[in-house]
N, C-alpha and C positions, 0 to 999 in steps of 0.2 A: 605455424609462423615461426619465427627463425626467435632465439632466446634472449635476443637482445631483453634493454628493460625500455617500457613503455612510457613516453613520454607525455606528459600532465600539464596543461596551462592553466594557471589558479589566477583570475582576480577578483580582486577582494582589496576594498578601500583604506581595511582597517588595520595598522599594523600588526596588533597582537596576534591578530585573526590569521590575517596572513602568513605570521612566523610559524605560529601552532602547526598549520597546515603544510608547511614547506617542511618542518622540522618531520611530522608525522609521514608524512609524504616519501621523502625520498630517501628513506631506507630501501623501499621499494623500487620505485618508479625516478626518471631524469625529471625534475620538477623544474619548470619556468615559473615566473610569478610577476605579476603587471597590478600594477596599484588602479587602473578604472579601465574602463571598455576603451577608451582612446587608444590607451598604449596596448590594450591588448589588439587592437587590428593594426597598430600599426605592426607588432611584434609578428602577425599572420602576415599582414601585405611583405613581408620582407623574403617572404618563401619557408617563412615556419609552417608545418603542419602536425600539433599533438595530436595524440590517436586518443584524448579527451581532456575538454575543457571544465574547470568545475569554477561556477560563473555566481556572484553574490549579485542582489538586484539592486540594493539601495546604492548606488555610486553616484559620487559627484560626477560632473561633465558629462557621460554616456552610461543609463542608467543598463541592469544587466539585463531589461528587456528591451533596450532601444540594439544593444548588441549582438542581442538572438537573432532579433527581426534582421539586422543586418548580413548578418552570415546565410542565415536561412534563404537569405536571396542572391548571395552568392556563389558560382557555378561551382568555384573552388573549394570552399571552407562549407556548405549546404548540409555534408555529411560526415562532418565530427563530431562526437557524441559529445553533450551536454547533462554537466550535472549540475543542480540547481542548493546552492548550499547558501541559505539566507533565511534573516526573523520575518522575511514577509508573512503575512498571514492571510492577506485579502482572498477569499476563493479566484473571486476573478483574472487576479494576477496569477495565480498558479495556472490555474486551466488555460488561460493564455498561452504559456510556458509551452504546457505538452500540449496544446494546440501547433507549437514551432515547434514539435518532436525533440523539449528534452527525453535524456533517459531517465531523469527519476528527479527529488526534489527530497532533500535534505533539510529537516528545521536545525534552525540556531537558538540555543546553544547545541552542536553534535555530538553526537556518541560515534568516537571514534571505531567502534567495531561495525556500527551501522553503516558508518559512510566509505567505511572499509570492502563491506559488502557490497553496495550499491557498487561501488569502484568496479570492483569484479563481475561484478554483473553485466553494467554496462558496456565493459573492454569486452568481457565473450559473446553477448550480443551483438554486440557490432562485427565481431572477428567470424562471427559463422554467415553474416548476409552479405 
């Protein structure tokens, strides 16, 4: 792939959360960020496509698995990787999750060297299929 840097849609409800993540974020990578799943399909439907989302679950208005399920069934957006970075704990809800084919599922509070990794992981997974 050509060396551009790889571009990251982050939502996440929560300010602090979301500053941390942007700040961390885009030394690396072009970082978008959308405060609940609403704005983040609206920010897709306008012809954005990140080459990975990383998607918190508890949100007001469209929670981050009503957003999964949404994309997941769309022709467009079906296959943008998904990182799962949220306090959920419930089994059910996570196995949900990678039931919609995230690529991995980050607890909160993060260790940024973890979520670092997962990051990488998920871009070259994706970049070899």
């Amino acid at each position: 792939m050509n060396s551009s840097r790889k571009k990251i849609l982050v939502i996440e409800d929560h300010d602090s959360v979301r500053l941390l993540l942007q700040q961390f974020l885009r030394k690396t990578f072009d970082v978008t960020c959308k405060v609940d799943g609403f704005d983040g399909l609206a920010w897709l439907s306008q012809g954005n496509i990140p080459d990975l989302i990383i998607l918190d679950m508890s949100m007001p208005k469209l929670s981050g698995l009503d957003f999964l399920n949404n994309i997941r069934t769309s022709g467009v957006f079906r296959d943008i990787p998904v990182l799962i970075v949220s306090a959920e704990e419930e089994n059910a809800v996570i196995n949900k999750c990678y039931d919609l084919g995230i690529e991995g599922y980050v607890p909160k509070p993060f260790n940024p060297i973890e979520l670092n990794q997962t990051i990488y992981k998920a871009l070259n997974q994706t970049a070899v299929a």
